[in-house]
Each structure stands twice: as C-alpha cells, then as structure tokens.
C-alpha positions in Angstrom: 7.7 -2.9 3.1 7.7 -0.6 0.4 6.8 -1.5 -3.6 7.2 0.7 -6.8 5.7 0.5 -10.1 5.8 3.0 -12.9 2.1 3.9 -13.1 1.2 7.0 -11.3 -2.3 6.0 -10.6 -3.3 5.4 -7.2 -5.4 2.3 -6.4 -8.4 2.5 -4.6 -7.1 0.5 -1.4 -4.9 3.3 -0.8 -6.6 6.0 -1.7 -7.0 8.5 1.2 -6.7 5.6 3.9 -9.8 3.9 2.9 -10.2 0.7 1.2 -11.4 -0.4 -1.9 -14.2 -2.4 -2.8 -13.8 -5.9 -2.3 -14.0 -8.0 -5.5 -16.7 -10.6 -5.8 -15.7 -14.1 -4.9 -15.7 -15.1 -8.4 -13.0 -12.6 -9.4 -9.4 -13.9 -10.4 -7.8 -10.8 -8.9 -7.9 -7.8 -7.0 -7.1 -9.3 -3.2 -3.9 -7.8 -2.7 -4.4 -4.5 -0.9 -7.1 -6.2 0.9 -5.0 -8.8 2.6 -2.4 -6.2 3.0 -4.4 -3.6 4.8 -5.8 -6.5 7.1 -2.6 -7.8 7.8 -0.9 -4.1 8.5 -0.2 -1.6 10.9 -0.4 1.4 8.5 -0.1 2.1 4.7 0.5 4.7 2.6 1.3 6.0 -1.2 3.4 8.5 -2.4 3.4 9.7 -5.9 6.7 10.1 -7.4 6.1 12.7 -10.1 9.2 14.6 -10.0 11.7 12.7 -12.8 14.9 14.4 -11.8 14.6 12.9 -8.6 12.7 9.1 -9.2 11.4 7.4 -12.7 8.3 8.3 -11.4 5.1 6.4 -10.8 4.3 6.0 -7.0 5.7 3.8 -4.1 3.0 1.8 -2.0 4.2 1.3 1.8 2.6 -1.0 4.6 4.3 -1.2 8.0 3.7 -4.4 10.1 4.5 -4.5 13.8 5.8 -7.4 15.9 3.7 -8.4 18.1 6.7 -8.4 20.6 8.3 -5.1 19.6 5.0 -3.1 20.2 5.2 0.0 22.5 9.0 -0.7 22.3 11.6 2.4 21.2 14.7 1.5 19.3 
C-alpha cells in the first residue's frame, strides 16, 4: 500500500529503515508508522521533488505478505 501527502519531509519511522521513537502512552497521536512497520513486510519513502513529473511531497509504501503466498512466485 502506498500513501502520498504534499509535505516533503520524511517522518522519523521511515527514515533510513529505522523507527521512530515511540510516543508516550499518554500521547493522542503518533502510532501510525509504528503499527505499520510491526504489521509489515517492508517500507519505504520516496521523495517526489521533481514537479514536472509529480505535485511533489513524498509517497510512504509498506508491503504486507500473505501468510499463504510466502515463498510463492507469480
């Protein structure tokens, strides 16, 4: 799955495959990229910074395998 937003600015839970720091329990956001880099496979970021070619901004990925199509070619 793949999501875009206009900011350029990478978040931390992306950043160089590492994540983030987890926000205290007492936070009212900021949980996102956690439970999406502990539910997924492998994520990624690419910055779109060429506006010819996008609007810009960047485009967060995470891939999630099936548990039954693992190993399996298509």
């Amino acid at each position: 799955m793949g999501v875009w937003d206009g900011d350029w600015r990478v978040p931390s839970g992306f950043r160089e495959g590492k994540p983030g720091d987890v926000p205290p329990g007492d936070a009212e956001g900021g949980r996102g990229l956690h439970l999406v880099r502990a539910c997924a496979d492998a994520v990624g970021v690419s910055v779109l910074r060429e506006l010819g070619a996008s609007r810009g901004g960047k485009l967060l990925w995470a891939e999630c395998r099936r548990d039954d199509m693992a190993g399996k070619r298509h």
